[in-house]
C-alpha positions as CSV (number, residue, x, y, z in Angstrom):
1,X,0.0,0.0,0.0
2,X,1.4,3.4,-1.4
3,X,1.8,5.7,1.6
4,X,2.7,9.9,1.1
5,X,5.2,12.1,3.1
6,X,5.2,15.7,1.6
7,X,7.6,18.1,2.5
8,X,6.2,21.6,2.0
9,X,8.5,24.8,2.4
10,X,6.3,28.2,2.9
11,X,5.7,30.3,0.3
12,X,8.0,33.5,-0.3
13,X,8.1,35.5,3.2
14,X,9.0,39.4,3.6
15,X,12.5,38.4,4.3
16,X,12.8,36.0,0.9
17,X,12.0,39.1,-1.1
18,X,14.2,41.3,0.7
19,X,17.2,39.2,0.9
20,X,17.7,38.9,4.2
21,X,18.7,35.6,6.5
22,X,15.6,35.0,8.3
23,X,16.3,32.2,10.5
24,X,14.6,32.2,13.8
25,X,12.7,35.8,13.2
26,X,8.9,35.3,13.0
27,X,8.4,36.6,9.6
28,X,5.4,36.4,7.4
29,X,4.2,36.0,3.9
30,X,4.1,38.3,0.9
31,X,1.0,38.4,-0.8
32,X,2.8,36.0,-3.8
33,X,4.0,33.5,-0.5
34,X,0.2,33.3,0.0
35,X,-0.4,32.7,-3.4
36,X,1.9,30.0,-3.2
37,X,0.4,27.7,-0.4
38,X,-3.2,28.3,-2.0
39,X,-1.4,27.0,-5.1
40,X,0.4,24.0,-3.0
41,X,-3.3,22.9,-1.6
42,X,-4.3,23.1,-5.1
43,X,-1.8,20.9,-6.5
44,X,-2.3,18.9,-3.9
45,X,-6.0,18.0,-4.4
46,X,-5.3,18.0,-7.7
47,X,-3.0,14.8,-6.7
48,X,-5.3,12.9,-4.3
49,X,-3.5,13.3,-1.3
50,X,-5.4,13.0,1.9
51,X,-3.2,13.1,5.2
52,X,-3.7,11.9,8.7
53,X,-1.4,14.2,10.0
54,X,0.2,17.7,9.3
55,X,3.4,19.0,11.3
56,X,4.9,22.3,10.9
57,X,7.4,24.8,12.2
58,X,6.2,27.2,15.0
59,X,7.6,30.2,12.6
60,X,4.2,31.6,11.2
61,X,5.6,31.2,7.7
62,X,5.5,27.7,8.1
63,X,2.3,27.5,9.7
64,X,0.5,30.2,7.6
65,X,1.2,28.1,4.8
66,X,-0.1,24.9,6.1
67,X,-3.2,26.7,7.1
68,X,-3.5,28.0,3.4
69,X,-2.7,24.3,1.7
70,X,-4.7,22.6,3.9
71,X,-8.2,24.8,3.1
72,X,-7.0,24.8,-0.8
73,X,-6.4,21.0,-0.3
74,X,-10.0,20.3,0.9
75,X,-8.8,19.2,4.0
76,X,-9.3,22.2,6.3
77,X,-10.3,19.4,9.2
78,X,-7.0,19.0,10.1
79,X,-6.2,22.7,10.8
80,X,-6.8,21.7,14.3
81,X,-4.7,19.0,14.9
82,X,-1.9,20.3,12.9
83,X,1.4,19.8,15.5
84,X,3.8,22.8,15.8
85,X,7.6,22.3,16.9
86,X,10.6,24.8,17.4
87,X,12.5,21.4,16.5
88,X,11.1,22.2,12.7
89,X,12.2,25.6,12.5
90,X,14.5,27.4,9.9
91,X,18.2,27.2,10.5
92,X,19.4,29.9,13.3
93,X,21.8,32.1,11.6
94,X,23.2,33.8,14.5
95,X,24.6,37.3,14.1
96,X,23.9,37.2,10.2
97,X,19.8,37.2,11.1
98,X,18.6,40.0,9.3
99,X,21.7,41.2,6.9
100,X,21.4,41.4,3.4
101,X,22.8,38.8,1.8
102,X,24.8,40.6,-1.1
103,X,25.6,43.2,2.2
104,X,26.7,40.6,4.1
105,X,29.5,39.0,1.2
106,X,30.9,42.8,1.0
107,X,31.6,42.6,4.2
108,X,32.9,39.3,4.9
109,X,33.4,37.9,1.1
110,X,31.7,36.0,-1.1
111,X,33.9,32.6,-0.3
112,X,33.2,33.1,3.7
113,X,29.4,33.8,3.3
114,X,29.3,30.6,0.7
115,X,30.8,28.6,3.3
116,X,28.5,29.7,5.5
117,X,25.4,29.1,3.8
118,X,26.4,25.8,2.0
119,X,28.8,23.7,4.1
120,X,27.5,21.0,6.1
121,X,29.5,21.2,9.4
122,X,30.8,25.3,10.1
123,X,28.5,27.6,11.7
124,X,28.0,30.7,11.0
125,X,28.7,33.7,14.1
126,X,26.4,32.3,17.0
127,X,24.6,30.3,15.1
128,X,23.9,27.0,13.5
129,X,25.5,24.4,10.5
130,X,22.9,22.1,8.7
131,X,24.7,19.2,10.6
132,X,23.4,21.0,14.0
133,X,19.8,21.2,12.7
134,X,20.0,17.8,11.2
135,X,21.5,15.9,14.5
136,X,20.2,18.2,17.3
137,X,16.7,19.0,15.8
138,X,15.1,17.6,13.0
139,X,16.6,13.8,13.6
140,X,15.1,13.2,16.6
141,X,11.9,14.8,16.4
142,X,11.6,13.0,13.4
143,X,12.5,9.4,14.9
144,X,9.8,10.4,18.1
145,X,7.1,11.9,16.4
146,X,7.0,11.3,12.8
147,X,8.6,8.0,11.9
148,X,6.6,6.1,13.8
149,X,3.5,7.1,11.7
150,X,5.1,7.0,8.3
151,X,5.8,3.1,9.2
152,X,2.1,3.1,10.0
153,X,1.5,4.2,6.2
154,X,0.1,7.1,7.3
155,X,-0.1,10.0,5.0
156,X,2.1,13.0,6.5
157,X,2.4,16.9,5.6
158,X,5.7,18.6,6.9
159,X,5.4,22.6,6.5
160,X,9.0,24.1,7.3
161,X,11.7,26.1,5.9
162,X,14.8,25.0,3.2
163,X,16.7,23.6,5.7
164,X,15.2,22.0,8.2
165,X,13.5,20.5,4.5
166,X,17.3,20.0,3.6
167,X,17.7,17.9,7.2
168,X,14.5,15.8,6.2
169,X,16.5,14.3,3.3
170,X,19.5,13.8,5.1
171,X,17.6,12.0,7.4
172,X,15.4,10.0,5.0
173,X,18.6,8.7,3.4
174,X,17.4,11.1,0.1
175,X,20.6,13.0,0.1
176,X,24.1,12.9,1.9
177,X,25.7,15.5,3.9
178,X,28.2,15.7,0.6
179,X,25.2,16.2,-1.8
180,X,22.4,18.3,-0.3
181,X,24.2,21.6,-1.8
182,X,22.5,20.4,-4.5
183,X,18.9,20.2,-3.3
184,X,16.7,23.0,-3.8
185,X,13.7,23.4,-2.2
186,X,11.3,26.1,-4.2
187,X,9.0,28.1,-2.0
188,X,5.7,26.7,-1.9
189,X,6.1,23.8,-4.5
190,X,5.3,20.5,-2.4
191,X,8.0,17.2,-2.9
192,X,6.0,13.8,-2.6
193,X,7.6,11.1,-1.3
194,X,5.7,8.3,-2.2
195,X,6.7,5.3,0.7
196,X,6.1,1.4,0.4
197,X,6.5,0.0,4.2
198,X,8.4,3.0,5.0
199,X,11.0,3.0,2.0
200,X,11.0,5.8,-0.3
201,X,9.6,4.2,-4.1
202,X,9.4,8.2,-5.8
203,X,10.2,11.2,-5.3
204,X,9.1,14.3,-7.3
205,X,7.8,17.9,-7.3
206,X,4.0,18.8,-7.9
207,X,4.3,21.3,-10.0
């Protein structure tokens, strides 16, 4: 029996348009991120995909876009059982939260800021790497809460941000910590895993 775990970044936020690393500041959707998760609920009625259970990041991105896909989807039941966790939240960039991006490679160059943003295992200034979010976060709320229902063949929606999305496929054995600079997670496009007793069969954007 084909089981579905969707992984569901939010739509374009104020700080996405701006440029800015967000992080762990609360900040919300443009009117095109709305228009994003109302397409994402679309797409996913369009696909048939019920769920039994929707998680998503405390940041109100996250969650605004859940709320959006899920009344888009049909599905608005589960609005009220959706479970929020600070374990889902975006990566903390520290003392870069905030700065321009282009701004921030003047100042510290373009090969420190790449480092920053795309290698596994250094942290940026009082903040996090991917491998933090991955080990101290996302991997063991995952193995507690989530894991055990995916085994079940329960159908699961994960709203979150790129890289606690990015630690979902390090942890679901989709990517390696040497190839997830290549994974791109666009804002509000939902990736369907489809799972056959809890092993991943396909993997593909609805778009």
């Amino acid at each position: 029996m084909t089981s579905f775990l969707v992984l569901l970044r939010h739509g374009q936020s104020e700080w996405n348009l701006q440029n800015k690393f967000t992080g762990f500041k609360d900040i919300d959707l443009t009117d095109q991120g709305r228009e994003e998760a109302i397409e994402a609920g679309k797409r996913l009625k369009e696909a048939g995909i019920h769920f039994d259970q929707v998680f998503t990041s405390t940041l109100k991105r996250a969650s605004n876009t859940a709320l959006l896909a899920l009344e888009h989807a049909g599905q608005q039941e589960l609005i009220g059982t959706m479970i929020g966790h600070d374990d889902l939240r975006e990566r903390d960039y520290g003392d870069l939260t905030g700065l321009n991006k282009d701004e921030t490679r003047e100042k510290y160059g373009e090969e420190q800021v790449h480092i920053w943003r795309r290698s596994y295992d250094v942290r940026p200034p009082g903040g996090e790497c991917l491998q933090d979010v991955v080990e101290n976060r996302v991997r063991p709320y995952y193995e507690a809460e989530i894991k055990p229902l995916v085994k079940q063949g329960k159908n699961i929606l994960i709203a979150a941000h790129g890289n606690s999305l990015r630690a979902m496929l390090i942890i679901l054995g989709a990517e390696t910590p040497e190839s997830i600079n290549e994974a791109e997670f666009p804002t509000g496009v939902p990736l369907v895993f489809e799972m056959e007793n809890g092993q991943i069969s396909k993997r593909y954007f609805l778009q």
